[in-house]
N, C-alpha and C positions, 0 to 999 in steps of 0.2 A: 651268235651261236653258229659254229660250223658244222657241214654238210656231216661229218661222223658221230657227233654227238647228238644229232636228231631224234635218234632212235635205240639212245645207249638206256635209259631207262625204260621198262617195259612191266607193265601191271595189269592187272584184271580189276582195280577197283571199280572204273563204271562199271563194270556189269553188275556186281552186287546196288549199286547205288540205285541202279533202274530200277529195283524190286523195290525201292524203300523211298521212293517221291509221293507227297502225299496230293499236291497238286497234279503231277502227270504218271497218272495211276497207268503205268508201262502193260503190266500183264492184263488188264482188262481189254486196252489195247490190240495184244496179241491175241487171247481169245478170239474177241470180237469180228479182225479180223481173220481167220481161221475159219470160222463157221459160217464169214459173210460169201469168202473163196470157194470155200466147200458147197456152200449154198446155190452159189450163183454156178459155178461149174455145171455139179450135176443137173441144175434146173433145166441150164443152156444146150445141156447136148441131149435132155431128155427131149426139149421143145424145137429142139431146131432138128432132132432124126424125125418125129413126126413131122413136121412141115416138110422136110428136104423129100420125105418116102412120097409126101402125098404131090410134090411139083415131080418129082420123076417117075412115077407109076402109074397114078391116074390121068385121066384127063377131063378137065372141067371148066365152065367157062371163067373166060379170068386170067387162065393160067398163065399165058403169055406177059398180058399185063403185068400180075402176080410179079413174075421173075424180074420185067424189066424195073419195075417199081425198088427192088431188093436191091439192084445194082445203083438204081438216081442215090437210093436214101444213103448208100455207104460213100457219098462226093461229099458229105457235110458232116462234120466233127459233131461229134452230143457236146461237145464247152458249146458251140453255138447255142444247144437248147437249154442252157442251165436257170435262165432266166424264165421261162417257159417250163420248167420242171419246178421250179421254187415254188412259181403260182400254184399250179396244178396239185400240189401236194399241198400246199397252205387249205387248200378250198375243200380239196379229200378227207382233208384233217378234221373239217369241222362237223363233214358225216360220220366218218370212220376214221379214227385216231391211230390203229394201227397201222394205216396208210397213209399218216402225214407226216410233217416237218420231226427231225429228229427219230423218225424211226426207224430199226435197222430192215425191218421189212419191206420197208417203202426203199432204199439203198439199194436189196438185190432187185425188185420188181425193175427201178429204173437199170439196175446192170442189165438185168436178163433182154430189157427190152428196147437195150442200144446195141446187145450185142446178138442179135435175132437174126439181122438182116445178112450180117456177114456170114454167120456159122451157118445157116440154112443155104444161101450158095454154093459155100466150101463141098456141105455133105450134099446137096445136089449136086456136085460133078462126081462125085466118089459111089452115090447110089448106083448112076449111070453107066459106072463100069460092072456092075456086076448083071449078066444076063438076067434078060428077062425071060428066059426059057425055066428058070431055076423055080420062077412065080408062076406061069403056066402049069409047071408039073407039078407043085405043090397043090393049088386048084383045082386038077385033077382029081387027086387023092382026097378034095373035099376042106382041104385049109381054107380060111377067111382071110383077110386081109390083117387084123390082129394076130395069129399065127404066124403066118409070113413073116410078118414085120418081126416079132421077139424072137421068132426061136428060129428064123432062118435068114434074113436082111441083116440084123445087127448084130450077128458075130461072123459074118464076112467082112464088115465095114468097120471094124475095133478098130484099126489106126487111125481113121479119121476122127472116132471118137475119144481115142486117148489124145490126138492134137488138139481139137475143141478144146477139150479139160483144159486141157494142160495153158492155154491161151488166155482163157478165160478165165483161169488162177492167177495166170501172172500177171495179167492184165488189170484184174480186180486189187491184188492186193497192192501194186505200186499207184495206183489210180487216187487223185488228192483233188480234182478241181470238184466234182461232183458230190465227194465226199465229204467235202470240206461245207460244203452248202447244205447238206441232207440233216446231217448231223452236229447236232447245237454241246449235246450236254459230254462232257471231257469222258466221262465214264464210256460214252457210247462211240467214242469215237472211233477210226482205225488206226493203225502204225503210219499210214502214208502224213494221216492226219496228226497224230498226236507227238512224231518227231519234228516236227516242222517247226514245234513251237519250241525244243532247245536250237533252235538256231535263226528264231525271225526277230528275236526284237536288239534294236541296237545293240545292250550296253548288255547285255545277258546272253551271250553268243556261248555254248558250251556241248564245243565238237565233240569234246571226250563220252558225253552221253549217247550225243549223233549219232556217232560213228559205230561204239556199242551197242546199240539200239537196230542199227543198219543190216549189222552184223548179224546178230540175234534174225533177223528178219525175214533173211535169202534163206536160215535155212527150211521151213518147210517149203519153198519153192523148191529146194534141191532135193528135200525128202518126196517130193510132189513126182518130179519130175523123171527121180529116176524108181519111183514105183510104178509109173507109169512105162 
């Protein structure tokens, strides 16, 4: 075949075909992951502005350590802990089942809490620029530290919180080694996960779904991204 005829035929059949696989249920898929991204997003930037407000504001014992610990833990990949999360969710499982093996709730818990140490650095440098006179005078007037933080910290520090998001969507939705371990049953699985399998086994290699599948995928990251 030559280089001109490569691309003289052109179709949209995979993309209908996605919807109608009875083995790789595509749209549950996307769902799935959709609401795991959304999930793990907001969780992250809800959990990592309290952490980041409470290492730049207060001071407490710890604190030091605190920070340095948050810089050692981001030297080591979470694939190193996959082994170590497998356990720990097999064993979780057997008290509490919505916290074990194949749960998508157990899936964001371990995103949120690989992605903790990073985001809470990021937004502790970004706290730290915004005066602390701004929290003085609020104090003043009688504000608490709950005050502070919602209705006057976290809409001067919106960029740093639309980055998080935005990170920790794209992060989550391309993310396959952890994912792939958490979750057993095909229905529950994500897009990172469930395209993987039109193109892992020898003899059943079927780009055209891929690639379709691929495509379909970027976009709420691009819907993500430029809402953000």
């Amino acid at each position: 075949m030559s280089a001109n005829n490569l691309f003289s035929h052109v179709a949209i059949d995979n993309y209908f075909q996605l919807f109608h696989l009875p083995e790789q249920p595509y749209g549950d898929w996307y769902i799935n992951t959709i609401v795991i991204g959304l999930s793990t997003a907001i969780s992250s930037v809800f959990v990592g502005a309290l952490a980041a407000y409470a290492f730049s504001r207060l001071r407490f014992a710890g604190r030091r350590v605190g920070l340095l610990a948050l810089i050692l833990l981001q030297m080591f990949p979470q694939i190193l802990s996959i082994v170590a999360i497998y356990l720990l969710l097999t064993n979780i499982g057997y008290i509490v089942p919505a916290l074990g093996i194949d749960s998508q709730l157990a899936l964001i818990c371990v995103y949120l809490g690989g992605a903790l140490g990073t985001n809470t650095y990021l937004m502790y440098g970004f706290f730290n620029t915004v005066p602390k006179e701004i929290d003085e005078a609020a104090k003043i007037d009688g504000a608490g530290h709950a005050r502070i933080f919602f209705t006057i910290i976290l809409p001067l520090v919106t960029p740093i919180l639309a980055v998080i998001a935005l990170l920790s969507f794209i992060g989550t939705v391309s993310e396959y080694a952890v994912a792939s371990t958490v979750l057993v049953a095909p229905q529950k699985q994500t897009l990172a996960v469930g395209l993987y399998a039109f193109v892992s086994q020898q003899f059943s290699q079927n780009w055209g779904l891929f690639s379709a599948g691929a495509v379909l995928a970027a976009v709420p990251v691009v819907i993500f991204f430029l809402f953000l």
